[in-house]
LOVEXMAR-867895 format. One record per residue (C-alpha): residue number from 0; residue in one letter; y, x, z. Coordinates in Angstrom, 3 decimals, always signed. Each point is the difference from the previous one (the first is absolute). Layout:
<recs>
k NUM	r A	y Y	x X	z Z
...
</recs>
This chain:
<recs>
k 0	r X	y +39.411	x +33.284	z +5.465
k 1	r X	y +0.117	x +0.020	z +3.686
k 2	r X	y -2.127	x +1.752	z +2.489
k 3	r X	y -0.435	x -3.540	z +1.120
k 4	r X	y -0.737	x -1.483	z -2.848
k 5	r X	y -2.752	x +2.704	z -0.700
k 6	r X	y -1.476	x -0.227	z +2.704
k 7	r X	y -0.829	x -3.639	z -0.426
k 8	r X	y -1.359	x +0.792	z -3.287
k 9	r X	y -2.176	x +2.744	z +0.953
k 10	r X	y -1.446	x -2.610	z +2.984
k 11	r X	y -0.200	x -2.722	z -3.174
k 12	r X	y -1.850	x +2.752	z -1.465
k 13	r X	y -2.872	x +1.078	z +2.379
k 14	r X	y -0.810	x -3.927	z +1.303
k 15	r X	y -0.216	x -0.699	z -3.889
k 16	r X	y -2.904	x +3.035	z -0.071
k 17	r X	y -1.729	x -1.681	z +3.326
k 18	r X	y -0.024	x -3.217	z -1.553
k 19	r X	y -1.200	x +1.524	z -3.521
k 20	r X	y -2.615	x +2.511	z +0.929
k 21	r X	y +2.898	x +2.986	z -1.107
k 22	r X	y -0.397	x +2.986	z +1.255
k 23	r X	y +3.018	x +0.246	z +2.085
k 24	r X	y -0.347	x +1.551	z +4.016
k 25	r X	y +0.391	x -3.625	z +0.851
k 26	r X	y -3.057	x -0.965	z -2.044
k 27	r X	y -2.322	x +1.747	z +2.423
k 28	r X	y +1.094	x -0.087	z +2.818
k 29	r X	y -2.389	x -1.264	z +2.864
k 30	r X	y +0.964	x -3.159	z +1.443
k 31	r X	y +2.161	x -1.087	z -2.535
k 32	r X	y +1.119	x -3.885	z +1.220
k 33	r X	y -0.511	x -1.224	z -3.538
k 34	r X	y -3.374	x +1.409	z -0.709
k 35	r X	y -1.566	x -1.035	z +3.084
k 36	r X	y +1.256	x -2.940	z +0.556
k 37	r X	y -2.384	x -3.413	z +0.292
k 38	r X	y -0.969	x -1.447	z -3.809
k 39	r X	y +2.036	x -3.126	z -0.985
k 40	r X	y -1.256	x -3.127	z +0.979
k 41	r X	y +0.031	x -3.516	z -1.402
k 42	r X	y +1.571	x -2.817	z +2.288
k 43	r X	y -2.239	x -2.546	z +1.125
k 44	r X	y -3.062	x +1.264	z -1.448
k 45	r X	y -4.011	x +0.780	z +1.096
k 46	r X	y -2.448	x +1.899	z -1.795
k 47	r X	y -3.593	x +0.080	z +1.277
k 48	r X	y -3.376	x +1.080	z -1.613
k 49	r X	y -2.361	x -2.658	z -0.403
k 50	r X	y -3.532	x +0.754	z -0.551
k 51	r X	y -2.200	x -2.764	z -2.131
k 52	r X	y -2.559	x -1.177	z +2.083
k 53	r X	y -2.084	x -1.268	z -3.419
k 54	r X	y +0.512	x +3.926	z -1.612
k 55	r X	y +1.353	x +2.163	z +2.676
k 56	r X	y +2.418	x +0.883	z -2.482
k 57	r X	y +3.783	x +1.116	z +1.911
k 58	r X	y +2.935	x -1.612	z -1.550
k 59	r X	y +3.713	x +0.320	z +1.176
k 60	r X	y +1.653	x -3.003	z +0.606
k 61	r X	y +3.941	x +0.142	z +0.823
k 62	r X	y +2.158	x -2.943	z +1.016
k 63	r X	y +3.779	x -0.730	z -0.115
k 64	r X	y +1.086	x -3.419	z +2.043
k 65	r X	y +3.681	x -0.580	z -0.565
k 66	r X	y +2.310	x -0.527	z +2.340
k 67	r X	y +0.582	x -3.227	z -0.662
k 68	r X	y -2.002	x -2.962	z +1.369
k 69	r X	y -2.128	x -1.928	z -2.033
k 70	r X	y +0.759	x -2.920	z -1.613
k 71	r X	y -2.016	x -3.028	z +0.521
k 72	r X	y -3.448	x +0.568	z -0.973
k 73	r X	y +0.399	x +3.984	z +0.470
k 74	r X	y +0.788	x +2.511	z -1.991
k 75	r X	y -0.600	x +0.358	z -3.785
k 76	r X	y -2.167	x +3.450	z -0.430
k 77	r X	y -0.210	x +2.740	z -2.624
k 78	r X	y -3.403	x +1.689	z -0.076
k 79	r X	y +0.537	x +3.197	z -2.028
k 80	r X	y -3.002	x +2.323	z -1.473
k 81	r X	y +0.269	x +3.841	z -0.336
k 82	r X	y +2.016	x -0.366	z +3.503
k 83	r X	y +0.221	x +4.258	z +0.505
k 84	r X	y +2.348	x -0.072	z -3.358
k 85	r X	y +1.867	x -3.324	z -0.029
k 86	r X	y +0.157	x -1.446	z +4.031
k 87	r X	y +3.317	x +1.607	z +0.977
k 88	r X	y +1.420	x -1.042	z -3.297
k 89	r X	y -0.653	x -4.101	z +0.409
k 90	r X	y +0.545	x +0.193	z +3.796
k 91	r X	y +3.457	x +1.373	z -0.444
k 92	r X	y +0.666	x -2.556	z -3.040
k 93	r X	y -0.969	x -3.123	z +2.307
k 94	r X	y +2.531	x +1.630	z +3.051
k 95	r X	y +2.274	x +0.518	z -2.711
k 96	r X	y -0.280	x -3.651	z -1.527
k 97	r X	y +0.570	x -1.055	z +4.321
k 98	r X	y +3.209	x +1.885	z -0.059
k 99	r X	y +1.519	x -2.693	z -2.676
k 100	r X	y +2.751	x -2.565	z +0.733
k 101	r X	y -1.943	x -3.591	z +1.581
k 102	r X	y +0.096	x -1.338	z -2.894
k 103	r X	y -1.397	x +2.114	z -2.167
k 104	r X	y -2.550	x +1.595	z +2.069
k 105	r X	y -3.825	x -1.537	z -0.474
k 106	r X	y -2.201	x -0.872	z +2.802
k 107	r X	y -1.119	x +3.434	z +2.173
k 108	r X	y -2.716	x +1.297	z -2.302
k 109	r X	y -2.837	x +1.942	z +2.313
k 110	r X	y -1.530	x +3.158	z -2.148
k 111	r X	y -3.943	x +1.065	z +0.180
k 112	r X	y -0.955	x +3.076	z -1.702
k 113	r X	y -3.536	x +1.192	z -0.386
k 114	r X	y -0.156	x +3.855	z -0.213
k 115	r X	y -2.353	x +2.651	z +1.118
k 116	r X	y -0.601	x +2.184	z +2.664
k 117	r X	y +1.729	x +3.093	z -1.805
k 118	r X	y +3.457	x +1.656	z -0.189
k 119	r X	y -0.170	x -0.138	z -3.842
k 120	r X	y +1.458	x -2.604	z -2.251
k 121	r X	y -3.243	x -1.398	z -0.938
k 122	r X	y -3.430	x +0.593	z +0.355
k 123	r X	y -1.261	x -0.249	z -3.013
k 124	r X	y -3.761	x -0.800	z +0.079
k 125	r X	y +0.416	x -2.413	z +2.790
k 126	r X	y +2.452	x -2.070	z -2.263
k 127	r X	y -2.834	x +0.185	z -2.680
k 128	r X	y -2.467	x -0.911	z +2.076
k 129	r X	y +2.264	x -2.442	z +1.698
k 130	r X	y +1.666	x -1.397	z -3.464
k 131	r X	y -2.363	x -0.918	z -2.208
k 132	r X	y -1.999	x -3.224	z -0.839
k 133	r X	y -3.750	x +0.446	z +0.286
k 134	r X	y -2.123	x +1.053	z -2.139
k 135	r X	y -0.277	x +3.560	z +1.059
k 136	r X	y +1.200	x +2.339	z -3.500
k 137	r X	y -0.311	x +2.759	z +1.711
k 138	r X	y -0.603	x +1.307	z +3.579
k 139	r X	y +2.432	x -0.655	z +2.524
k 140	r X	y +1.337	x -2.886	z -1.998
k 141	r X	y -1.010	x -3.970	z +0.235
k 142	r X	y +1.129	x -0.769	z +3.626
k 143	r X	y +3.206	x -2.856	z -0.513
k 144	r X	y -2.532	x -2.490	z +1.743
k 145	r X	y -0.540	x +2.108	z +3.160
k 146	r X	y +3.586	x +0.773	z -0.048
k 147	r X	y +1.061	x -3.800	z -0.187
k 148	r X	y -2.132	x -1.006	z +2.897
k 149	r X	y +1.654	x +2.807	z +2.045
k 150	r X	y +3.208	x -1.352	z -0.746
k 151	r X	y -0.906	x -4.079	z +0.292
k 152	r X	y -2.715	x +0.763	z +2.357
k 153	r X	y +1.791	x +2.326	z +2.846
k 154	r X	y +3.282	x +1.572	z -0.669
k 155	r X	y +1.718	x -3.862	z -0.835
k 156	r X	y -1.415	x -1.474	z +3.193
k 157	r X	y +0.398	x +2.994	z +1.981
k 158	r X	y +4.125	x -0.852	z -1.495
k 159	r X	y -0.119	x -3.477	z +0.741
k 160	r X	y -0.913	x +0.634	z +3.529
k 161	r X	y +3.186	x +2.711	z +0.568
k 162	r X	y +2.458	x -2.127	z -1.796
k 163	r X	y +1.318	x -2.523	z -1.785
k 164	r X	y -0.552	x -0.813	z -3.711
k 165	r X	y +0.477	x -2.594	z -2.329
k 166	r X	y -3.235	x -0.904	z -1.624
k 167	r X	y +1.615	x -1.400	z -3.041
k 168	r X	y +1.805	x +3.092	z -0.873
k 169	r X	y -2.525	x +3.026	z -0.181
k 170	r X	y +0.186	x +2.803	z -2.720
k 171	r X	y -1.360	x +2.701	z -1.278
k 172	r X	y +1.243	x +2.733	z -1.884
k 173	r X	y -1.870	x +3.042	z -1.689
k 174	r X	y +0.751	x +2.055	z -2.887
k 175	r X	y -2.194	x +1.574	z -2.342
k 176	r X	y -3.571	x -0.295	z +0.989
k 177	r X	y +1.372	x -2.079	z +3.108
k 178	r X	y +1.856	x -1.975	z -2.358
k 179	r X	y -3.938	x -0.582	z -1.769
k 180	r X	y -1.426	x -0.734	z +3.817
k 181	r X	y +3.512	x -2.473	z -0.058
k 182	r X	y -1.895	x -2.005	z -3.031
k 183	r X	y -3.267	x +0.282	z +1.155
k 184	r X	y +1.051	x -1.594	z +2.955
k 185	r X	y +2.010	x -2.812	z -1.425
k 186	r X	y -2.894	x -1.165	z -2.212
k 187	r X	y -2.678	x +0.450	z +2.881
k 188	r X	y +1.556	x -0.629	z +3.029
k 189	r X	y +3.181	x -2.365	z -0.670
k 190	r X	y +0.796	x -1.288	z +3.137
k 191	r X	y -0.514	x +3.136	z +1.778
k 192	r X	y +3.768	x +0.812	z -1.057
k 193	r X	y +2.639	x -2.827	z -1.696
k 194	r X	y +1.737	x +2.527	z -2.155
k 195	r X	y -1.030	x +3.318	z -1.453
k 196	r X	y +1.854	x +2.557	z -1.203
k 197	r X	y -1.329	x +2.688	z -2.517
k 198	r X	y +1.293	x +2.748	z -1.609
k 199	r X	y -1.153	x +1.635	z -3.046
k 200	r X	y -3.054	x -1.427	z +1.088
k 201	r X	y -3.252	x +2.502	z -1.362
k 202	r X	y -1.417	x -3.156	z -1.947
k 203	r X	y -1.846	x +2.380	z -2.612
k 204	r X	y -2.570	x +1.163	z +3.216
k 205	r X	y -3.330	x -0.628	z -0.959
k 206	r X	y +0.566	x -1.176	z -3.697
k 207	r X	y +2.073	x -2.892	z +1.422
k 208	r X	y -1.718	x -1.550	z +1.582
k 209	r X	y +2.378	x -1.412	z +2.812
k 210	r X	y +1.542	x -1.941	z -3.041
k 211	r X	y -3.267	x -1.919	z -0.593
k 212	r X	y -0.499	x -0.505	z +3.743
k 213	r X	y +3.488	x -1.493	z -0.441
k 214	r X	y -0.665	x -2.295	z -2.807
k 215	r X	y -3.278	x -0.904	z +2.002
k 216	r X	y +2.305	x -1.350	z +2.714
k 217	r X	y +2.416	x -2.004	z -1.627
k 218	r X	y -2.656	x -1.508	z -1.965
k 219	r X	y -2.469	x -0.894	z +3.021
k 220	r X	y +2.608	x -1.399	z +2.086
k 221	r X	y +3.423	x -0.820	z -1.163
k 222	r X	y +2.321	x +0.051	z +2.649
k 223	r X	y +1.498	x -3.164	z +1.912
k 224	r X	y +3.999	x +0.091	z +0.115
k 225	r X	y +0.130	x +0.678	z +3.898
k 226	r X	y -2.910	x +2.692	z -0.198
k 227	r X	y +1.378	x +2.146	z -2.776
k 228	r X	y +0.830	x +3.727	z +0.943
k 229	r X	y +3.742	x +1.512	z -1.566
k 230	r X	y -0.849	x +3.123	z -1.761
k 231	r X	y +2.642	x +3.395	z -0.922
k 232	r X	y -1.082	x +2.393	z -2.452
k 233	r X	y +2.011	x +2.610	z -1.188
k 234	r X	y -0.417	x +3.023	z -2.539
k 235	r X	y +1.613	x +3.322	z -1.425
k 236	r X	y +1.288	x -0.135	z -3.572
k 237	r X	y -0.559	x +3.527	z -0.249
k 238	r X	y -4.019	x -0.802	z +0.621
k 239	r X	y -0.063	x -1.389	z -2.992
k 240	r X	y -1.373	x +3.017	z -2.598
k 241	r X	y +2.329	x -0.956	z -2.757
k 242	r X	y +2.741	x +0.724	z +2.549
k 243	r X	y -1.063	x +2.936	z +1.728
k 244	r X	y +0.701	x +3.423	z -0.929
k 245	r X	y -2.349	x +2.190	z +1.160
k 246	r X	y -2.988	x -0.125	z -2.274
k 247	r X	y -3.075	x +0.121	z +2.767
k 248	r X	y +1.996	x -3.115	z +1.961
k 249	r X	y +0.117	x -1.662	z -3.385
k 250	r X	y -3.569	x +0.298	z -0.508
k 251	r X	y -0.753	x -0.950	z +3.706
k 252	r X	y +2.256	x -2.737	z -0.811
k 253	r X	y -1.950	x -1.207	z -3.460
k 254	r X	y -3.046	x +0.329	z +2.037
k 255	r X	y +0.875	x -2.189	z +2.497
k 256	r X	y +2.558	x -2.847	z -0.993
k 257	r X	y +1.435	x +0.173	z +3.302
k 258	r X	y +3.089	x -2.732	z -1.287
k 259	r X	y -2.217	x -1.882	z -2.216
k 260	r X	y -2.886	x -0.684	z +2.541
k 261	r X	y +3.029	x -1.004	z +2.830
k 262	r X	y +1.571	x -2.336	z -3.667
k 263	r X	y -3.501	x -1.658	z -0.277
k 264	r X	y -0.468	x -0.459	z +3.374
k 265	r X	y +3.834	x -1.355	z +1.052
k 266	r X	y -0.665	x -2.870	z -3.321
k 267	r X	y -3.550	x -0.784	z +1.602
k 268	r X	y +1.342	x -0.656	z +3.295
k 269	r X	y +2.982	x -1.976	z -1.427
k 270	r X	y -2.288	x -2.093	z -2.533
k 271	r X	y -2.355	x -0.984	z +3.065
k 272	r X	y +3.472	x -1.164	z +2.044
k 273	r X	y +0.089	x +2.919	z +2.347
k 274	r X	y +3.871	x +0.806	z +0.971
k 275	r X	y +0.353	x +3.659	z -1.678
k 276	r X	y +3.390	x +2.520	z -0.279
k 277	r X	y -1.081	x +2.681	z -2.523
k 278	r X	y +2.463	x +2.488	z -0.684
k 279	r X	y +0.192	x +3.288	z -1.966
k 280	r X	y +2.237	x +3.159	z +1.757
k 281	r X	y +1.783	x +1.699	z -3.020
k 282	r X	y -0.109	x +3.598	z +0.376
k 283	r X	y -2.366	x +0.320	z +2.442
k 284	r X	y -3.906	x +1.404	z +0.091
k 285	r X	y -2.890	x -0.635	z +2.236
k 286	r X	y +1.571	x +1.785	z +2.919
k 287	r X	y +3.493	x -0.939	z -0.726
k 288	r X	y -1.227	x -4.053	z +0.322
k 289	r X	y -0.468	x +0.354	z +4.077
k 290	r X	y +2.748	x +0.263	z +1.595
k 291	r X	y +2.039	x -3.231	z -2.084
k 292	r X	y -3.021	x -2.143	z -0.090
k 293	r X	y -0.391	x +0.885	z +3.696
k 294	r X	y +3.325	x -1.339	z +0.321
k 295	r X	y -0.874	x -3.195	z -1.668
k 296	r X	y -3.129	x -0.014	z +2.010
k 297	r X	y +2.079	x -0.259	z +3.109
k 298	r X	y +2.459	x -3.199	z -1.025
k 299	r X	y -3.021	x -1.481	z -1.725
k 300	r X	y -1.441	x -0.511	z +3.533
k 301	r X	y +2.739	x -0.607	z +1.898
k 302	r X	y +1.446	x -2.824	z -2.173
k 303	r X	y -0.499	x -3.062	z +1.434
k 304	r X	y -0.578	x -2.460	z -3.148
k 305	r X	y -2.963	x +0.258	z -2.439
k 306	r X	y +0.999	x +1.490	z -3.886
</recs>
């Protein structure tokens, strides 16, 4: 080996300990370019705190507009729950999706996200709070109305005003319990989006009861061919408990019937003519299900024909 070549290695060597947290001299060293420089930033995208004027509650809201123009009619939107954890994720997918040959690429798809004012992933009692269909099962829990007249009553016109958006292509995506505020919405507040996207949606909150506010619905007011929403749901296979292999998920699993609730609810929806995709994820748990049904999420509402 050369005293060239060595000395490339050994320079290989101490940027791979600044960039890993080693303990090399390079590591800690003041004023090291890579450590201080400026925190990665998403193209074409706004984040802003928005306080509730009904609650005072603080939510994050972030916003990617793509590059492209918008079609006629403006430009199909994602809205996206849990926005801390999954924003970056769907706002890269929908640049990524732009980047395609003409013909394959779908319409420029503009991504909300609804986060929290905190560096974490989630904040977990706001999402309760947030999530879940009233009544109240605990404290901090019960506040999906609230939360829905946030969204239809000041963050989507405070959108409409900035830019462009199709009316006839809105969606929203949540997983877990914002796959269950996903539902609630669909079967109390249908035209608020046209398709909804849930993933392993927490149907078994509150002994249910989402599923009967569902069957309420469809049975109160069947819906009229032009009026009728396109819905996404998508599961683990591992959340079912015969498949898991970790006893305490299995019994979490028997508990709650995570697949079966989103199987009774996917054959509702279809039996009262609503346009449903319902697929299981082989291999996959509770946690594994985001990022792929995020994914779906994503062409779901940028496609430009109904299911």
């Amino acid at each position: 080996m050369t005293p060239k070549t060595l000395s490339r290695r050994m320079l290989l060597a101490a940027g791979a300990g600044s960039l890993l947290g080693g303990c090399s001299v390079a590591a800690r060293r003041p004023g090291d370019p890579l450590r201080d420089a400026p925190p990665v930033s998403l193209p074409r995208s706004h984040q802003v705190d928005m306080r509730d004027a009904a609650t005072g509650h603080v939510r994050r809201i972030f916003v990617q507009v793509p590059e492209q123009p918008a079609p006629n009619g403006g430009h199909p939107t994602l809205y996206v729950l849990d926005a801390n954890a999954v924003f970056v994720m769907a706002a890269q997918i929908a640049r990524n999706m732009g980047n395609r040959p003409p013909g394959l690429r779908p319409d420029p798809l503009m991504i909300v996200g609804i986060g929290y004012p905190t560096e974490s992933s989630m904040d977990q009692q706001a999402r309760k709070r947030d999530y879940t269909p009233p009544p109240a099962t605990e404290p901090g829990t019960g506040g999906a109305e609230e939360f829905l007249d946030f969204i239809q009553k000041q963050l989507q016109p405070a959108l409409r005003a900035a830019w462009p958006t199709d009316a006839s292509r809105q969606t929203l995506f949540g997983h877990s319990l914002g796959g269950l505020l996903a539902v609630h919405a669909l079967a109390t507040r249908t035209r608020m989006f046209t398709r909804y996207a849930a993933a392993s949606p927490s149907l078994w909150w509150n002994g249910g009861r989402t599923l009967q506010t569902v069957e309420g619905w469809l049975a109160r007011a069947p819906a009229e061919a032009a009026d009728r929403p396109q819905v996404q749901l998508r599961v683990g296979a591992l959340e079912r408990a015969a498949r898991s292999h970790d006893p305490q998920r299995a019994a979490k699993a028997s508990e709650r019937l995570m697949n079966e609730h989103a199987e009774t609810l996917a054959a509702r929806l279809s039996a009262g003519r609503i346009p449903v995709d319902f697929k299981e994820f082989p291999g996959l748990d509770h946690g594994g299900v985001i990022m792929p049904a995020l994914t779906d999420a994503v062409l779901f509402a940028a496609q430009r024909s109904a299911m």
